[in-house]
C-alpha positions in Angstrom: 26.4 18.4 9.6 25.9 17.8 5.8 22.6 16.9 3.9 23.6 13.6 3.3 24.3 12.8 6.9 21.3 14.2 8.2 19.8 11.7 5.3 21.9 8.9 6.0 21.0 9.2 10.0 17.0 9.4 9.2 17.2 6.6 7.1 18.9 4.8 9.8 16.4 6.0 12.4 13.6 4.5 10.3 15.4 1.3 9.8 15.5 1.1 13.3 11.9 1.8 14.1 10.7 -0.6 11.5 13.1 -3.7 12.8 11.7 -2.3 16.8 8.3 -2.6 15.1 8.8 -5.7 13.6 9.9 -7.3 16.4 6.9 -6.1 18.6 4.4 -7.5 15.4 6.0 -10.6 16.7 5.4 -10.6 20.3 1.8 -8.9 20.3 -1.4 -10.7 20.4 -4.3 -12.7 22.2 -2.1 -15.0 22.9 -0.5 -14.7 26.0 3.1 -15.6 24.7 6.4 -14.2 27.0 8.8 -12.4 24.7 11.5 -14.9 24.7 9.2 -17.8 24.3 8.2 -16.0 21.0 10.9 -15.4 19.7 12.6 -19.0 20.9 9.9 -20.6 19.2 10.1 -18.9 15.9 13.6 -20.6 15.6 13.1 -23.6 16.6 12.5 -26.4 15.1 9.8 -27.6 17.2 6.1 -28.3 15.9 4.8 -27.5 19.8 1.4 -24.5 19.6 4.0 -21.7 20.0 5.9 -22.4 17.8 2.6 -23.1 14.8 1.5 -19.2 16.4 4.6 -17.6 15.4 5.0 -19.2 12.0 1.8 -19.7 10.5 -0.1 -16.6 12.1 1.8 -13.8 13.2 5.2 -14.1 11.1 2.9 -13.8 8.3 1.0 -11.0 9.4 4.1 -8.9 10.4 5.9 -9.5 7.0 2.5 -8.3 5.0 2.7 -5.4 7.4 5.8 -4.7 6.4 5.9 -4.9 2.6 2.0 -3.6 2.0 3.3 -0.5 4.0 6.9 -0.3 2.1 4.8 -0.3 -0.8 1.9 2.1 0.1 4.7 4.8 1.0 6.9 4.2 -2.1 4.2 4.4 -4.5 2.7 7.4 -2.6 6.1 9.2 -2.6 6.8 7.7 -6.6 2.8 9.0 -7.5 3.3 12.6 -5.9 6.8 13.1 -7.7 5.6 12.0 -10.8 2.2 14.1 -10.9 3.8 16.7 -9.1 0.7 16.7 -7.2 1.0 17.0 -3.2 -2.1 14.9 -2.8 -1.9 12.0 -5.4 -1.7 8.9 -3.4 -1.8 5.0 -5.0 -5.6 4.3 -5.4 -5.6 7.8 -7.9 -4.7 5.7 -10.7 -7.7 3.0 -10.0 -5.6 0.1 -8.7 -7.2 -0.3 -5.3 -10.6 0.2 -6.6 -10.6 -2.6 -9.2 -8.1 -5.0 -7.0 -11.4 -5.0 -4.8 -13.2 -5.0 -7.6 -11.8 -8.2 -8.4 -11.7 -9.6 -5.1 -15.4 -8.9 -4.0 -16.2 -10.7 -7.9 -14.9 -13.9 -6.2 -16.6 -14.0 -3.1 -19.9 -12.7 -5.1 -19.6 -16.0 -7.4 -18.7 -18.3 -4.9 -14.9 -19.2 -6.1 -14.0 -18.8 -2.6 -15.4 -21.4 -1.6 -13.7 -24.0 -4.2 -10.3 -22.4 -4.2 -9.0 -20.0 -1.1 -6.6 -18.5 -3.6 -9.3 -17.3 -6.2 -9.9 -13.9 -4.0 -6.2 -12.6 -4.3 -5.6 -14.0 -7.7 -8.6 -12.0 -8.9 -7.8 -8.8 -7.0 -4.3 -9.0 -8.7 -5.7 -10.2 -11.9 -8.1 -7.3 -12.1 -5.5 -4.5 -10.8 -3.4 -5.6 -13.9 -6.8 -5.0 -16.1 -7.1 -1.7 -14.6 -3.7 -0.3 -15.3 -3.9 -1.6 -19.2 -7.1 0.4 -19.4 -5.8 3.3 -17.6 -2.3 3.3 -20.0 -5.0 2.8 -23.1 -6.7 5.9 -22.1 -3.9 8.2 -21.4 -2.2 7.4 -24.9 1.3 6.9 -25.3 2.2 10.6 -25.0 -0.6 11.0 -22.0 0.2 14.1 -19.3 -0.7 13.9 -16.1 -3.7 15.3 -16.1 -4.8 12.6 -18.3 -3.8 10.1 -16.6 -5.5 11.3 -13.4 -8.6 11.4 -14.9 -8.5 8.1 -16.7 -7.7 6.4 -12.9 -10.9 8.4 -11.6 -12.8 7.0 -14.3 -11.5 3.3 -13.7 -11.9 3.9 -9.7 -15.2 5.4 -10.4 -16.4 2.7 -12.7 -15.0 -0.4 -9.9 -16.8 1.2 -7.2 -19.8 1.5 -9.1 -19.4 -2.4 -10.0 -18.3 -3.3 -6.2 -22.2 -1.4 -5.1 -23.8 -3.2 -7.6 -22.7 -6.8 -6.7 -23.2 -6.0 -2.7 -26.4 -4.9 -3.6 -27.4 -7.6 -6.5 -25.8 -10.2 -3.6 -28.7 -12.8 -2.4 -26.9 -14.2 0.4 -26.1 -12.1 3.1 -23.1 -13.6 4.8 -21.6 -12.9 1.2 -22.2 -9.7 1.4 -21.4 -9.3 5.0 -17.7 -11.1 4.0 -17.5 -8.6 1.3 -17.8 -5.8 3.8 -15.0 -7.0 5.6 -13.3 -7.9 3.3 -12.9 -4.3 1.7 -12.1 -2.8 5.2 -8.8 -4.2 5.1 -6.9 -6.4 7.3 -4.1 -8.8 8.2 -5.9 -10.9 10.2 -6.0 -14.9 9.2 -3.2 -14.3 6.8 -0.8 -17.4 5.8 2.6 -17.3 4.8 1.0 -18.4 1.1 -0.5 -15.2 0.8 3.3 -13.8 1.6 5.0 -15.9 -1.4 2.1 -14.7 -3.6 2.0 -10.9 -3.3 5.9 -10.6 -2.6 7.2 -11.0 -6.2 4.6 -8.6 -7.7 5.3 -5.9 -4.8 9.4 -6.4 -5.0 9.1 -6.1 -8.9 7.2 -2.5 -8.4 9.9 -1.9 -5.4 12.4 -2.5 -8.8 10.5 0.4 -10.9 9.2 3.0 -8.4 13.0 3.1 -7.4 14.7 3.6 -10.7 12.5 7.1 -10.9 15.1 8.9 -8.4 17.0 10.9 -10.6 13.9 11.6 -13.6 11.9 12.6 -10.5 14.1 15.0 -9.5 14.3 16.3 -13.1 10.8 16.8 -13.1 10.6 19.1 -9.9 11.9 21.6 -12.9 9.4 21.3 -15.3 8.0 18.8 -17.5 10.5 20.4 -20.5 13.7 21.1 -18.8 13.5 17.3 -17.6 13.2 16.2 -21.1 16.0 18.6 -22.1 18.2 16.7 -19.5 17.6 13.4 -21.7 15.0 12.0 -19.3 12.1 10.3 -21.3 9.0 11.4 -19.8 7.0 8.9 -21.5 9.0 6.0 -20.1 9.1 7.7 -16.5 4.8 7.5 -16.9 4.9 4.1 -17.8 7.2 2.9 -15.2 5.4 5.3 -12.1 2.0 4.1 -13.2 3.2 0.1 -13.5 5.4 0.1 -10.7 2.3 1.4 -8.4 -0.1 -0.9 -10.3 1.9 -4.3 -9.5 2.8 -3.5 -5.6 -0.7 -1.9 -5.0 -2.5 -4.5 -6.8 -0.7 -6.9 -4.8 -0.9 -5.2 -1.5 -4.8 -5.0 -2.0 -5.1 -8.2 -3.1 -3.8 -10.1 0.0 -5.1 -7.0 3.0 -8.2 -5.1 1.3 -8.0 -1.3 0.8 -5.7 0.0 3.3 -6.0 3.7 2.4 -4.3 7.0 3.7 -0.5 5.7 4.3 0.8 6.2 0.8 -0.5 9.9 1.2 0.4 11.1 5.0 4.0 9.2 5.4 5.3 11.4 2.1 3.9 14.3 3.7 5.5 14.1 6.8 8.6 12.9 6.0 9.3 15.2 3.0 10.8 18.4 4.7 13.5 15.8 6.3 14.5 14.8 2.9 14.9 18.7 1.5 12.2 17.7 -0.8 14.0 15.9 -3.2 12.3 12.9 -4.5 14.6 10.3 -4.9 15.5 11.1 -1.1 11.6 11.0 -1.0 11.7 7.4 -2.5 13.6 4.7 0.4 12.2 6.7 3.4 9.0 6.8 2.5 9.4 2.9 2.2 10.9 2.4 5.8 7.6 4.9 7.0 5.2 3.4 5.4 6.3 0.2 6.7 6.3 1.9 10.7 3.2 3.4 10.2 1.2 -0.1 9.0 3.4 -2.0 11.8 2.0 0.4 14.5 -1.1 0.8 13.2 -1.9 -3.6 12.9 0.1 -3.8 16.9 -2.8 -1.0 17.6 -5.9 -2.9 16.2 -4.9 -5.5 18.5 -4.2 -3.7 21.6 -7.5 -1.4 21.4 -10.0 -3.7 20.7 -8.3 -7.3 20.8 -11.7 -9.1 20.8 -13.6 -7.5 18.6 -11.3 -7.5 15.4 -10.9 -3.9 14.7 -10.2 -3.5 10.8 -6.9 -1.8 10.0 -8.1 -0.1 7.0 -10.4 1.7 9.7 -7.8 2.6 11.9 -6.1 4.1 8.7 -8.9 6.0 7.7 -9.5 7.8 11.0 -6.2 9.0 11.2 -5.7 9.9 7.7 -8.8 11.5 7.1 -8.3 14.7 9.2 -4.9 15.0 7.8 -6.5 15.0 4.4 -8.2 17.8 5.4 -5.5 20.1 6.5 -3.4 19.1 3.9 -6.7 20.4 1.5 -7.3 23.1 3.8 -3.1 24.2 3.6 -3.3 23.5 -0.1 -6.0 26.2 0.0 -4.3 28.9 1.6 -1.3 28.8 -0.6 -3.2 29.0 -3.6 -5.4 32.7 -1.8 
């Protein structure tokens, strides 16, 4: 069996287990729905409860599943190609940080309140701030190592802002919303916030997947890639916007949902051979398995007590984190 049939089959294989996933995003919550009522309902064109369950609340919440995940492990997979850096992953660059940065600024003053929208608006609003002042740091000609520092500087700086207004905040149940807020979640989602984030997050789809072949180019060196015609500085400015606009989107609608864009890469790149723009669509389709699972978990495990997904995340990325440091570590003794 060839490499590209092996490829084409685990591509297939992921297809397939996001669609199964999907599906089951459907069919899963507090509501005590059969399967075929569920799924009856979400094509018919009755205005009966079921029916308002499936379209307003949990359609929603499985297609943000879906495309925050696509995007967390494309930009993860587009990030660690491009820095040629095994543990870069999409809030390196400062987009997650000031997306909730942004958000928390709305709840803080109240806009909230007046206008539902104002908290994802300004969480995209500000991701779009971040990556002009992370570009405007790096320079035109920036390497990577800029650029990684400028997004620690901007992350830094937005998480120094986000403490200040929790702790500035007079009214507790502000602060307390904030809190939540940044933990990350799909819960309470409409099909609004769908329409809003999905143009930004397919127009970075558009530019982390153009990268294929200058990614590859770069697993040779910085200098052969550029002796094979690829322009470096155009591959920086399309990896850093392409992550900025999906990210910014994706945190804008769920909070910080961190860890995917670093672990699915990981685990799926010894099926790919390593090569990036191999790297690129699975790490899409696993991404969006991983956030489906995880969001069908939070409300299997603790279904009345509104388990965070950005939690769930975080508990199983962390300790992978660590090994991956830990592994990085004995390669380099």
């Amino acid at each position: 069996m060839t490499d590209a049939t092996r490829y084409r089959i685990l591509l297939a294989l992921l297809g397939f287990l996001v669609a199964l996933l999907f599906v089951l995003s459907l069919t899963v919550g507090p509501a005590a729905i059969a399967f075929g009522d569920s799924i009856k309902a979400l094509f018919s064109g009755k205005a009966d409860a079921i029916a308002l369950i499936m379209r307003e609340i949990r359609l929603p919440r499985a297609l943000l599943g879906l495309m925050i995940g696509a995007t967390l492990g494309l930009s993860g997979a587009a990030l660690q190609g491009y820095l040629r850096n095994p543990l870069a992953e999409p809030g390196l660059i400062g987009v997650s940080a000031s997306a909730s940065l942004g958000a928390v600024l709305a709840i803080y003053s109240g806009l909230t309140i007046v206008f539902p929208l104002a908290l994802p608006l300004s969480a995209l609003v500000s991701a779009m701030i971040a990556v002009i002042v992370v570009q405007a740091l790096a320079g035109r000609r920036g390497s990577t190592l800029t650029i990684i520092l400028a997004g620690v500087a901007v992350s830094s700086l937005a998480g120094a802002m986000t403490s200040l207004a929790l702790n500035l905040s007079p009214n507790p149940f502000a602060a307390l919303e904030i809190m939540f807020w940044m933990l990350g979640s799909l819960t309470d989602r409409s099909m609004t916030h769908v329409w809003l984030a999905a143009p930004f997050m397919l127009a970075g789809w558009v530019l982390l997947l153009m990268l294929g072949r200058a990614l590859d180019a770069l697993t040779l060196g910085t200098d052969t890639a550029a002796s094979m015609g690829i322009d470096i500085r155009h591959v920086q400015q399309f990896a850093v916007l392409g992550t900025a606009v999906s990210v910014g989107a994706a945190t804008a609608v769920a909070g910080a949902i961190g860890f995917v864009g670093l672990v699915v890469p990981h685990l799926l790149r010894p099926l790919v051979g390593g090569k990036p723009s191999r790297l690129l669509p699975a790490s899409a389709l696993g991404g969006a398995a991983v956030v489906l699972a995880a969001d069908i978990l939070v409300r299997l495990i603790a279904p009345g007590r509104d388990l965070k997904l950005g939690v769930l995340t975080a508990i199983v990325g962390a300790p992978f984190f660590l090994f991956l440091v830990y592994r990085e570590r004995r390669r380099l003794a």
